[in-house]
C-alpha positions in Angstrom: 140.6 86.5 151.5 139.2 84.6 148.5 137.4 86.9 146.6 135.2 84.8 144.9 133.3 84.1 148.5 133.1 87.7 148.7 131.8 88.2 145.3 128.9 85.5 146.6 128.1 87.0 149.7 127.9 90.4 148.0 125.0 89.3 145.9 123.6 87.0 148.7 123.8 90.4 151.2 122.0 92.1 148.1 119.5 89.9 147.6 118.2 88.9 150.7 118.1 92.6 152.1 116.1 93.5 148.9 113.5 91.4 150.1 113.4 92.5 153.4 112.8 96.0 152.4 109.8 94.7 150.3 108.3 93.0 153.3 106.4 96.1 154.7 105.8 95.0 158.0 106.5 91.9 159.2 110.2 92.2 159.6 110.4 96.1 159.6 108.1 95.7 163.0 110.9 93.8 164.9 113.7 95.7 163.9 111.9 99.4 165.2 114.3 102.2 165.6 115.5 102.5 170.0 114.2 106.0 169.9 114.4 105.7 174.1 118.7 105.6 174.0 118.3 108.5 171.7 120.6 106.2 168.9 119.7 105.2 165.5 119.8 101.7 166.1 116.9 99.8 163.8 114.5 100.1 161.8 114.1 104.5 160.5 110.7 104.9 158.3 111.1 107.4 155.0 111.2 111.2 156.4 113.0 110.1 159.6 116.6 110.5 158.1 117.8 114.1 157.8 120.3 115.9 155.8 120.9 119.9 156.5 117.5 120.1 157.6 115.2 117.9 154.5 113.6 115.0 155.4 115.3 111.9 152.7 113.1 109.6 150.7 114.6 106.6 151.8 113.8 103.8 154.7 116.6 102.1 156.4 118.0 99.4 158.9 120.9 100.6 160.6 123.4 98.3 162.4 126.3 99.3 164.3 129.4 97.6 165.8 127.5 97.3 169.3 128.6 99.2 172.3 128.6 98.0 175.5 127.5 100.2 178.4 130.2 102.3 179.9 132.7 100.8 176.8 133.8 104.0 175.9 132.2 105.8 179.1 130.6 109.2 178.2 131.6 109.0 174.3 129.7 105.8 174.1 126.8 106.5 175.6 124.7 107.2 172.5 125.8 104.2 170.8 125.1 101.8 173.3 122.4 99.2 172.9 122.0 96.0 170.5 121.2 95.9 166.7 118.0 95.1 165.9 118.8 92.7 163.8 115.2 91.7 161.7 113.7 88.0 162.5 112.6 87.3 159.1 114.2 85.6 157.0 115.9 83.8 159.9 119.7 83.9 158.6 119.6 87.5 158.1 121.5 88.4 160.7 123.9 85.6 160.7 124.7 86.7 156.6 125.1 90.2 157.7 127.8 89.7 160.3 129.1 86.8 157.5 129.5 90.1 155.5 130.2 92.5 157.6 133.4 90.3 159.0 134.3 90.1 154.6 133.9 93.7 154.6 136.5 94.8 157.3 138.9 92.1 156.1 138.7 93.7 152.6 138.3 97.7 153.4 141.9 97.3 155.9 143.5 95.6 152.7 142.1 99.0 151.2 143.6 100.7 154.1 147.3 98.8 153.6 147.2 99.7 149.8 146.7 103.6 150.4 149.2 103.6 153.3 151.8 102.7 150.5 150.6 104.5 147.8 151.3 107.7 150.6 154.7 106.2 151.3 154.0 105.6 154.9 154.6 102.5 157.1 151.9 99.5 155.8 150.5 99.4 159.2 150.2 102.7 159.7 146.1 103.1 159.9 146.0 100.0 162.4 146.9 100.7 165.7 145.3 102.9 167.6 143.6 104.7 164.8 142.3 101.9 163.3 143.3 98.5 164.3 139.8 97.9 166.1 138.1 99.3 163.8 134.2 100.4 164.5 132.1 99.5 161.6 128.1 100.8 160.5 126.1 98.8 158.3 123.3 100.2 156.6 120.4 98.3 154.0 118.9 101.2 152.6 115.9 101.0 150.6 114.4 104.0 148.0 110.9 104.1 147.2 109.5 104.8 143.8 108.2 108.8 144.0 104.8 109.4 142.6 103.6 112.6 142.3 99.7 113.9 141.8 100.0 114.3 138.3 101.0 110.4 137.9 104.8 111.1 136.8 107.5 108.7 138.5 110.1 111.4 138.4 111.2 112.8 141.3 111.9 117.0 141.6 115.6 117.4 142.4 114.7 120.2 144.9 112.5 118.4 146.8 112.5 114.9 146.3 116.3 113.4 147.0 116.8 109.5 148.0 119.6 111.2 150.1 120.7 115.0 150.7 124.4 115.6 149.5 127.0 114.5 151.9 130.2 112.9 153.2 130.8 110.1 155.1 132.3 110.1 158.7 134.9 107.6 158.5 137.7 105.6 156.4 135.9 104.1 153.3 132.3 102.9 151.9 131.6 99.8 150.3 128.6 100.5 148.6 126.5 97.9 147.1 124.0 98.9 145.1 121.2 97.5 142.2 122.9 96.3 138.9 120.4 98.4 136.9 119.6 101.7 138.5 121.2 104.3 138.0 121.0 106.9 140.9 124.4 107.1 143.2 125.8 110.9 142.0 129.1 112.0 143.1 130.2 115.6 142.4 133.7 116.4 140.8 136.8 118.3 141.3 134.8 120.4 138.5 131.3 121.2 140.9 129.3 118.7 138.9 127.5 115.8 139.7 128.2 112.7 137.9 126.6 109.5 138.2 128.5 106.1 139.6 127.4 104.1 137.0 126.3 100.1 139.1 128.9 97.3 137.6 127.5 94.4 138.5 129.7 92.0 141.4 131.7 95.4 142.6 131.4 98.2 145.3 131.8 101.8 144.8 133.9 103.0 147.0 133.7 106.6 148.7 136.6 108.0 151.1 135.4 109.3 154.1 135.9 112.5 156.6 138.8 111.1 158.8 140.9 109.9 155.9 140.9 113.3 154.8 141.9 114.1 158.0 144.6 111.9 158.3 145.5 112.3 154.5 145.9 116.3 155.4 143.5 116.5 152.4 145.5 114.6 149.6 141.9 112.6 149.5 139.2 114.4 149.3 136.3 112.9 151.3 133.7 111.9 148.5 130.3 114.3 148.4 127.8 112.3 146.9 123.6 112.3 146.9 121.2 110.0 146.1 118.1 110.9 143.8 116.0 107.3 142.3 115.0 108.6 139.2 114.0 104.8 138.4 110.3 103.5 138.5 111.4 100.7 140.3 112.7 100.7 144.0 116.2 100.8 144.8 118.2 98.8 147.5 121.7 99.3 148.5 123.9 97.8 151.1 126.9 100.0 152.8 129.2 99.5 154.7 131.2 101.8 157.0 134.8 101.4 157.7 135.6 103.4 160.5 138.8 104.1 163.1 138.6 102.8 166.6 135.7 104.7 168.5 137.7 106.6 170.6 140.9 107.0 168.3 142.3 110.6 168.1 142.7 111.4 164.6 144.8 113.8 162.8 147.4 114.1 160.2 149.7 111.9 159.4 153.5 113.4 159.2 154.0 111.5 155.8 150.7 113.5 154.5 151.7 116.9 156.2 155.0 116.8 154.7 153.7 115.7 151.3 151.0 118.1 151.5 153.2 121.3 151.9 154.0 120.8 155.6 150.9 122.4 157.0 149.0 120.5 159.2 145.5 121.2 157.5 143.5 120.0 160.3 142.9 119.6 163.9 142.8 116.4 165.8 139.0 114.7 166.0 138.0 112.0 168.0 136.2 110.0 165.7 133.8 108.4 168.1 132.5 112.4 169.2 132.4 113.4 165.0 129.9 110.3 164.6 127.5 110.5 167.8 127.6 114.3 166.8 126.4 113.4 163.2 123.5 110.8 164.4 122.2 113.0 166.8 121.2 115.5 164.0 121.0 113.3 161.9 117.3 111.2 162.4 113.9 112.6 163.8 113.8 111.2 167.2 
């Protein structure tokens, strides 16, 4: 891959979402959640995404590697349905799948890198754990929170972008504003930290199935999001995930590295993620 297109593409992708998430209603109205399939597919307003039980105080658009009905028979059937890709600007969804296509390519060089660094075979997340890999792609946006008294900071308590949490999959490439500040990740210590925005990179967190498969050598990343910015905040992730109905458990290499206890029990990743949406938005 030449990184110097993706380096392009990441700003393009940046900038043209941030002004979709500024334009209220004209594109946000084609691009409405399918609340009828019961899948977060579209447009989600601030309030509709949960985490352990708060609403968030963020909007989103949330596309999916789309499932065809009776792809994965009953697995599948709360991912099935088409993105809702917004009309406005017109090359919007063209860009995305542009980046989304320079995404995968990137995250399974990712992949190949760890696979060494573990000592296992180069190719041995491809396959059939992750050689068709699904993919989610969110553009996230985070309003500016005013409160009665006319302050622009928000309470930690109450007033979080997103709730603390790991991701389902393989990796995140997160893209995110040059010059806000509000990504946290907590360390090995129990505090959070900030992921200080370097402008032309992604931060990367490791998701819930390459723990799995890693027999816990790497950690899945909790992180939150709280805007303490007065400006509105846009990022663009990116979800690398196995194949939606790989079985996924650990790898020998990692068991044997790991003190030759299998840490973890097999998990279909396609059941982990429908069971994460489903409690995840208000329907």
């Amino acid at each position: 891959m030449e990184f110097g297109i993706l380096f392009l593409k990441i700003l393009e992708a940046y900038r043209v979402s941030f002004s979709i998430c500024l334009m209220r209603r004209s594109s946000k109205s084609n691009s409405l959640r399918q609340l009828d399939t019961g899948c977060s597919i579209g447009y989600q307003r601030v309030g509709e995404n949960i985490t352990k039980g708060v609403p968030d105080m963020h909007e989103a658009i949330d596309c999916y590697r789309e499932v065809k009905p009776g792809m994965y028979g009953r697995l599948g059937e709360a991912m099935e349905g088409c993105n809702k890709w917004p009309s406005d600007p017109p090359n919007f969804k063209d860009l995305m799948e542009e980046y989304v296509n320079l995404c995968t390519d990137l995250s399974s060089k990712i992949m190949r890198g760890i696979a060494l660094a573990l000592g296992a075979p180069m190719d041995v997340f491809e396959g059939n754990r992750a050689g068709d890999p699904f993919w989610v792609l969110r553009v996230i946006g985070y309003p500016v929170v005013h409160h009665a008294n006319g302050q622009e900071m928000p309470k930690t308590e109450t007033d979080v972008g997103c709730g603390a949490h790991t991701d389902y999959g393989l990796l995140t490439l997160v893209n995110q504003d040059d010059d806000i500040t509000a990504l946290q990740v907590r360390n090995s210590n129990g505090e959070w930290i900030s992921a200080l925005p370097v402008p032309g990179t992604f931060v990367c967190n490791i998701g819930d199935m390459l723990k799995i498969l890693t027999n816990g050598e790497y950690e899945s990343t909790l992180h939150r999001v709280i805007n303490n910015s007065p400006k509105y905040r846009v990022c663009v992730a990116y979800f690398y995930e196995p194949n939606f109905d790989a079985a996924i458990e650990p790898l020998d290499t990692c068991v044997q590295r790991t003190g030759g206890t299998k840490k973890f029990d097999s998990a279909v990743y396609g059941k982990h993620l429908v069971s994460k949406v489903l409690t995840n938005f208000v329907m």
